[in-house]
N, C-alpha and C positions, 0 to 999 in steps of 0.2 A: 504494500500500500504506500509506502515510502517513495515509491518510483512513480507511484500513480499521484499522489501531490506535487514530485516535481516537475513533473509534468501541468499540470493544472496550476502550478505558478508561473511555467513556459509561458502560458496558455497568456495567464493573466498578465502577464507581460508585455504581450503582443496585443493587447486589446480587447481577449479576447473570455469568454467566461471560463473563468477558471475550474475546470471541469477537467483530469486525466484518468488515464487507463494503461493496461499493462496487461499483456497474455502472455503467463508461464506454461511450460513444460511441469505438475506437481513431482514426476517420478524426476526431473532430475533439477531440480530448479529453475533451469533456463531462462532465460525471457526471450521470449520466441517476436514481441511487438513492440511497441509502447507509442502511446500518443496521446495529444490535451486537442481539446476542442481548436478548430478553426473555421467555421462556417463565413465570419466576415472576412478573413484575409485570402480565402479558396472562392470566395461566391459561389457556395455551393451548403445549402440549408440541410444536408444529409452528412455535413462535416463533423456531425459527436464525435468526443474521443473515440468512443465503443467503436463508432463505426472502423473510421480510421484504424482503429489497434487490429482491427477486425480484417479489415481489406490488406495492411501488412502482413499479417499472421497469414492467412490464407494465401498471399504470393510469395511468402518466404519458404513455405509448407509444400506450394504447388497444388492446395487441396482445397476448399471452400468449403469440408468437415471438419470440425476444429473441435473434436471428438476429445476428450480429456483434458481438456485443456482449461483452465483457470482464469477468468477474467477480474482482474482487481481495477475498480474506481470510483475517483471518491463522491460522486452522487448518485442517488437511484438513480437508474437508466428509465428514457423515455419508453415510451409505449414502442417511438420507431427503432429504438435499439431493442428493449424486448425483442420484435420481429425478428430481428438479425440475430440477436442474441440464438433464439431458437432454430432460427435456420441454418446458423452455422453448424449446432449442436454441441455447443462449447457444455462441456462438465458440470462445471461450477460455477455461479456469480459471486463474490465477493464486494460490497460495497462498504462509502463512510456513511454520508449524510441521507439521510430520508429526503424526498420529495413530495411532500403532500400537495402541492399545487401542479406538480407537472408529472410525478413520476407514473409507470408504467409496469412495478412490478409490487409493491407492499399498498401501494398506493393508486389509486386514480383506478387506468383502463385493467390493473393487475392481467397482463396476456398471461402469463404461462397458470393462470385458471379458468383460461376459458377452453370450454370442450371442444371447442377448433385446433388449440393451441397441439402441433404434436412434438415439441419438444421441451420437455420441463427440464431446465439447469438444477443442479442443487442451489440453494440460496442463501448465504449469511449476512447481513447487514450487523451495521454502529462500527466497523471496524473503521479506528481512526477518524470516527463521528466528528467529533468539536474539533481536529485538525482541519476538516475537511470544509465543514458550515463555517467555520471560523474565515479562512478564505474567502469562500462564496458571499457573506454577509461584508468583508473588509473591501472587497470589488465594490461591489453594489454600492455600500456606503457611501464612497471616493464617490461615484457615479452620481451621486445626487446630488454630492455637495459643489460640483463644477455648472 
């Protein structure tokens, strides 16, 4: 999760919401990805970390199953990374901060319980919670006060 904040500080760096992600290898550690949000600097609104970490993993792999594999980032995923999440068929999700207004997976559209949904990740959420909101809240803040 350490990798997926710095990333999300990358992120916020560049302007950009500070939201990161990382896909490990669990049997050997690896880090198979890693990426922070860019949708304004790509112009491209499908720019999530997730996704990104998603679209590296899957062309470093060669495989667009991404079968065991571990996704750590530090806010709930939207409903559009759930999708991807699933379709990848990534293992595990691992996240910090909850999303009660956007997210897609504890929250909001919750995909991977709906009876369409055909791939459910395992799921652990809070991991590195207040590291992660802590961020997300210190962006925004700045943002208002300019």
């Amino acid at each position: 999760m350490r990798i997926a904040l710095a990333e999300a500080q990358a992120a916020a760096d560049a302007g950009e919401t500070p939201v990161g992600a990382v896909i490990i290898d669990p049997a050997t550690g690896e880090v198979i990805a890693k990426a922070g949000n860019a949708p304004i600097g790509t112009h491209d609104p499908t720019a999530h970390a997730e996704i990104r970490a998603i679209r590296a993993a899957a062309s470093k792999l060669g495989n667009y199953r991404l079968t065991g594999l571990t996704l750590f980032v530090t806010l709930e995923p939207c409903p559009m990374c759930a999708g991807a999440i699933s379709h990848a068929r990534l293992g595990r999700v691992v996240f910090g901060a909850s999303d009660p207004k956007g997210g897609g997976v504890i929250h909001g559209a919750t995909v991977f319980d709906q009876p369409t949904c055909h791939w459910k990740p395992e799921i652990a959420s809070g991991v590195l919670a207040d590291e992660s909101a802590d961020l997300l809240r210190g962006f925004f803040r700045a943002r208002r006060v300019k």
